[in-house]
N, C-alpha and C positions, 0 to 999 in steps of 0.2 A: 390289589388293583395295580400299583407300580410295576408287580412281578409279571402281570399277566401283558403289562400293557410292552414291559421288554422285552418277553419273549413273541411278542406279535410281533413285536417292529425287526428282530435278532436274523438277519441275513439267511441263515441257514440255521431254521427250529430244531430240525429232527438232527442236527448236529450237537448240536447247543443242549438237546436231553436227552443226548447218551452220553456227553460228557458228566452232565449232574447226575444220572444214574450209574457212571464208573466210580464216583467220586461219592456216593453214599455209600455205594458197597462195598468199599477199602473202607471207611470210617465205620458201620457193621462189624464188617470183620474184624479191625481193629478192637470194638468194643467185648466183642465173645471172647476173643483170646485172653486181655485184659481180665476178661471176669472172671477166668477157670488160674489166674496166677497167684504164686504165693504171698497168701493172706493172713495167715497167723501162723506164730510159734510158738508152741509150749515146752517151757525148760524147767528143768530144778536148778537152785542154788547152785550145785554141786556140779552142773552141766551138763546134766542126762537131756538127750534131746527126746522128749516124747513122743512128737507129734506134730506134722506140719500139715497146715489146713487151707485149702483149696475155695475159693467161693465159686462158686456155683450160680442157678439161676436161680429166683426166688429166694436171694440170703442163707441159702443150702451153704453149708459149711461141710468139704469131704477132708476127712481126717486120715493121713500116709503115715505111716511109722517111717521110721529114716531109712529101713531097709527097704522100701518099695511098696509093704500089703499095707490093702485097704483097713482100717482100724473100725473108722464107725461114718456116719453122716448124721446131719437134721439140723435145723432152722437154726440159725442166730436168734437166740433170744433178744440180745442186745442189737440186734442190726440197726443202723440209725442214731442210736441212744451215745451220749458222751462218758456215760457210765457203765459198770458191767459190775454189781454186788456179787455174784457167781461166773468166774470171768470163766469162757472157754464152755458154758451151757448150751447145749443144743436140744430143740423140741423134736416130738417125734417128724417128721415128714409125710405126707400124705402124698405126695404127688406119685406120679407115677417111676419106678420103677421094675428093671428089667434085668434077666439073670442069662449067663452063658447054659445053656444047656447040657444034658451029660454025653451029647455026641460030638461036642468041639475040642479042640485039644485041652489031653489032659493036663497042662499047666494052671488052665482058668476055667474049667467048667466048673459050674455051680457058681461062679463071681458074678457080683454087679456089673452090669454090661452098659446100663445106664441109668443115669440119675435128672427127671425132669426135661430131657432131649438129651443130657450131654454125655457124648459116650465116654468111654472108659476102657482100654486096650489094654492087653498083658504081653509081654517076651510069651512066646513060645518052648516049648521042649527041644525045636527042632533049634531054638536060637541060642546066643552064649549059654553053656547049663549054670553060673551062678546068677546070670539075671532073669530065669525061668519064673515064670509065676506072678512075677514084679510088676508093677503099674509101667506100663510105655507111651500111653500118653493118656492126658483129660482134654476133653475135647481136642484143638490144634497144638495145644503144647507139651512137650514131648520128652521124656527122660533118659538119664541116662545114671552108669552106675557105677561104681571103682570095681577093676579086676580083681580077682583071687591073686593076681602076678605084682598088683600094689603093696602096696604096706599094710601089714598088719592090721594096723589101729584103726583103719578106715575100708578093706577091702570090703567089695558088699555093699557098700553103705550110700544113698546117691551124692552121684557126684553135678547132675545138673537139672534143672526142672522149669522150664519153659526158656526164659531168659537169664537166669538165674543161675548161678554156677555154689559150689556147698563146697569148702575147703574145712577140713577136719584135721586136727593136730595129731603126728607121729608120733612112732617110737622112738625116735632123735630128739623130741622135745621132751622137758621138763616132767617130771613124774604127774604133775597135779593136771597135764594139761594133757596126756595121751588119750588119745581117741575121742579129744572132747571138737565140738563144732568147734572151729576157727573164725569163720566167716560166711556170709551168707548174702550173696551179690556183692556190694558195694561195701554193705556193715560190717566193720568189723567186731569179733567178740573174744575179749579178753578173762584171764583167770587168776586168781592170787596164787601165786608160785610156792612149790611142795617149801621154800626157805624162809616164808614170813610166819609170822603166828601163825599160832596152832589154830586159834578160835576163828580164822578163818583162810586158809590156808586151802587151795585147793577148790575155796568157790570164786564167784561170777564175779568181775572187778567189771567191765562193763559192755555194753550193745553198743556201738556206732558213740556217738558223745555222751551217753547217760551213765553216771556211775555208782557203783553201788559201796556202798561202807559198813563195814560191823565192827560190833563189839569185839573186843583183843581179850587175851586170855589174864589180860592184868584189872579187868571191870571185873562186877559185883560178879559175882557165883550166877546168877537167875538170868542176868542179861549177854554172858558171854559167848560169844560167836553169833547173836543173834541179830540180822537188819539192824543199822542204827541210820542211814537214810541210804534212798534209793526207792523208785517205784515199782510197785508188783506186774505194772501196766506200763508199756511204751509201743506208740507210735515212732517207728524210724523208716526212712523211704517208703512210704505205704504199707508196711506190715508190721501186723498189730504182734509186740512179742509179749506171751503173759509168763512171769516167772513165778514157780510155784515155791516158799519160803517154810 
């Protein structure tokens, strides 16, 4: 009733509700790109990046290998929930999906083209030939990739994904840390250097402030190198990282 009764009295109405419908449809939009941004990470100990995963509509989870191809999709089992017994679980999908056909270029024909509305674009043949085939954007947000003319440890590998920028450690760094993630927007990620123990030498020391600690090669035989505290699960800046141990 208040609403209705100020926009009656509001000088100029049809002014007054094209302002509020420019202004729900930047907060819209704002909300779709938001949806399709990086949402999980899955790493090993060790620093192999797996798999970086995309939310979607309906808690659709799309899963990107760090070189760009599509890996898998399907539901969050845990969407919602504060726990995850099977962390990184996806159910099958039912919604709809749709595939590049075999008359479009050949970089992407036969690929998911869409998942539940939200499309899904490749580089082209005609485009850089190391970022042919690669994912170029999910829905409005958009990638990019490191040259063949980069560094070694990282050419190939992305280098940005929506708002999000992916800095990955070189061949100038440390033996235990070449070609591993570095950073991942804002978070930084760190590694135990190739000069400390052996029992754990070379893995994950920590994501943004969470840290992780093991067993040293001077504990019992059964428990060396293995987790002695640190989470398998962390939430940092909005993205859920699961480390696999």
């Amino acid at each position: 009733m208040t609403a209705f009764y100020f926009l009656s009295n509001f000088p100029d109405k049809l002014q007054l509700m094209k302002r509020l419908f420019i202004l729900l449809g930047i907060l819209m939009t704002g909300l779709i790109s938001l949806s399709q941004n990086l949402s999980r990470v899955t790493m090993t100990q060790t620093g192999e990046l797996e798999k970086l995963g995309f939310g979607l509509k309906e808690n659709v989870i799309l899963n990107v290998s760090k070189d760009g191809r599509v890996m898998d999709w399907g539901i969050d089992r845990y969407a919602g929930r504060g726990f995850e017994t099977k962390p990184g679980l996806l159910d099958p999908y039912g919604g709809r999906v749709e595939y590049y056909n075999e008359s479009e270029n050949e970089a992407f024909r036969g690929k998911v083209r869409s998942i539940g509305g939200i499309n899904i674009t490749y580089y082209a043949s005609f485009d850089r030939e190391e970022w042919a085939g690669k994912v170029k954007s999910i829905g409005p947000n958009k990638f990019e990739y490191y040259l063949n003319t980069d560094n070694e440890a990282f050419r190939g590998l992305m280098k940005k994904t929506g708002t999000q920028n992916l800095v990955w450690y070189s061949t100038y760094d440390n033996d235990a840390f070449k070609g591993k993630i570095k950073s991942i927007g804002s978070t930084p990620i760190s590694f135990y250097s190739s000069f400390e123990d052996e029992g754990f030498r070379g893995k994950l020391k920590g994501i943004g402030s969470a840290q992780y600690i093991y067993h040293s090669s001077h504990d019992l035989r059964d428990v060396r190198g293995r987790l002695k505290s640190g989470q398998m699960l962390q939430v940092i800046n909005g993205v859920k990282y699961h480390v696999k141990f």
